[in-house]
C-alpha positions as CSV (number, residue, x, y, z in Angstrom):
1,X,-29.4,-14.1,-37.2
2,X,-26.0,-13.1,-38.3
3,X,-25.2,-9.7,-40.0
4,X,-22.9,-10.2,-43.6
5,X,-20.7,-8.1,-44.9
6,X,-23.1,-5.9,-47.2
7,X,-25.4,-5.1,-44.2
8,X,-22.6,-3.9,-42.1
9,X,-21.7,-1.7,-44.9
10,X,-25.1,-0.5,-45.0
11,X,-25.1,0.3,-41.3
12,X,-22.1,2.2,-41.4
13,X,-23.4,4.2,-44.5
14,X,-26.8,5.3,-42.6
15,X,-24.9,6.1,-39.3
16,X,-22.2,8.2,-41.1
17,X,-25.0,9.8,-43.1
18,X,-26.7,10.5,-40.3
19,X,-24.1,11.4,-38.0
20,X,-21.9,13.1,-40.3
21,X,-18.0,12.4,-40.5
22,X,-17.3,14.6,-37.8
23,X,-19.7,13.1,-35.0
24,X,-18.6,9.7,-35.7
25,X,-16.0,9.3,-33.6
26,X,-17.5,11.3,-30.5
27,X,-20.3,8.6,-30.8
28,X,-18.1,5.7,-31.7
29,X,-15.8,6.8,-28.3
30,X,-19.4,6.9,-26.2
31,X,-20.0,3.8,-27.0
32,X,-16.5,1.8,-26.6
33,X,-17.1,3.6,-22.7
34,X,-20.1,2.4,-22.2
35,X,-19.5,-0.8,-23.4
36,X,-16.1,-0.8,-21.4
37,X,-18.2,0.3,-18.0
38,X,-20.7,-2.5,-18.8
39,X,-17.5,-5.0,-18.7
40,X,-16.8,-3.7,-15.6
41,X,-20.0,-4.2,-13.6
42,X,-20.7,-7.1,-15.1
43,X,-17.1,-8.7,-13.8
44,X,-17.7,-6.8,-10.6
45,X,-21.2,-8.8,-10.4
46,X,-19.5,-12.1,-11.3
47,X,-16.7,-11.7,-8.9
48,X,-19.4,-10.5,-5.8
49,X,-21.5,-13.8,-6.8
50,X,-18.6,-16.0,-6.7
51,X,-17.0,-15.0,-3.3
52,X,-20.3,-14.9,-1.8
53,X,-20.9,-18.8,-2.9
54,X,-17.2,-19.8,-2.2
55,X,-17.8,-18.1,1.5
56,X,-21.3,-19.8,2.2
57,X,-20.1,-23.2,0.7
58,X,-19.9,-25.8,3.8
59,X,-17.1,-28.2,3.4
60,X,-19.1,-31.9,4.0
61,X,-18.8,-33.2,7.7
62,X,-15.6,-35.2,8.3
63,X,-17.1,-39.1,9.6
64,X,-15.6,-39.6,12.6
65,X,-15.9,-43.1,14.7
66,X,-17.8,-42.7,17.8
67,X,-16.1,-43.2,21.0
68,X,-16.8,-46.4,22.9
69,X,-17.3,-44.3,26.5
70,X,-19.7,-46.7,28.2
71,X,-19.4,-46.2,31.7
72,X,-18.1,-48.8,34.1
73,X,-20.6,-51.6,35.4
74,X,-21.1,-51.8,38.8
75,X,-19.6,-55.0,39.1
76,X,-16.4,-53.9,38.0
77,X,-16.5,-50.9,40.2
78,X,-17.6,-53.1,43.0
79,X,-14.8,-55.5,42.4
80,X,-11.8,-53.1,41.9
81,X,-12.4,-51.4,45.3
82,X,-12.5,-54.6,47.2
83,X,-9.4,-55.2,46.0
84,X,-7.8,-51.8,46.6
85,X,-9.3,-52.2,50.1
86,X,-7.9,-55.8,50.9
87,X,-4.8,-56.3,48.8
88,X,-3.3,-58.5,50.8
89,X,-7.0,-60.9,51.3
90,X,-7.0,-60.9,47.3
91,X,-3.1,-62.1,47.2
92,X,-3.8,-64.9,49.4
93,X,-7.2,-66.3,47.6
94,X,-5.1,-66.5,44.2
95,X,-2.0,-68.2,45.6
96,X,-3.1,-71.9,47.6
């Protein structure tokens, strides 16, 4: 629904009958404040909405590799300290 030009001229010939030439721009000043304050909280809205989602948005999880940390076997254990106890017995075997 869009208003032409002869209904606006109609609506501004009601509301200055009406009103009267003197009232119009007391009400016409009303309203530019109201609108203007309705601006305002709106925008104020807007802007509480958006910080609010921009704080709560999670960044996605960075994929990281998992560490290979598997613990030594026994038999590597068991063979390291035989050698840190005999060093010499270990020297010997390898050389003939």
């Amino acid at each position: 629904m869009h208003l032409g030009a002869p209904e606006i001229i109609l609506i501004v010939i009601v509301v200055l009958l009406l009103f009267g030439g003197k009232k119009l721009p007391e009400l016409a000043r009303g309203i530019g404040k109201g609108l203007t304050e309705f601006r305002r909280a709106t925008n104020d809205i807007k802007q509480e909405i958006q910080s609010t989602i921009d704080v709560t948005a999670v960044p996605p999880p960075k994929e990281t590799k998992p560490e290979s940390s598997s613990p030594p076997s026994s038999e590597t254990s068991s063979e390291e300290s035989k050698e840190s106890e005999n060093p010499s017995s270990s020297s010997s075997e390898k050389t003939p």
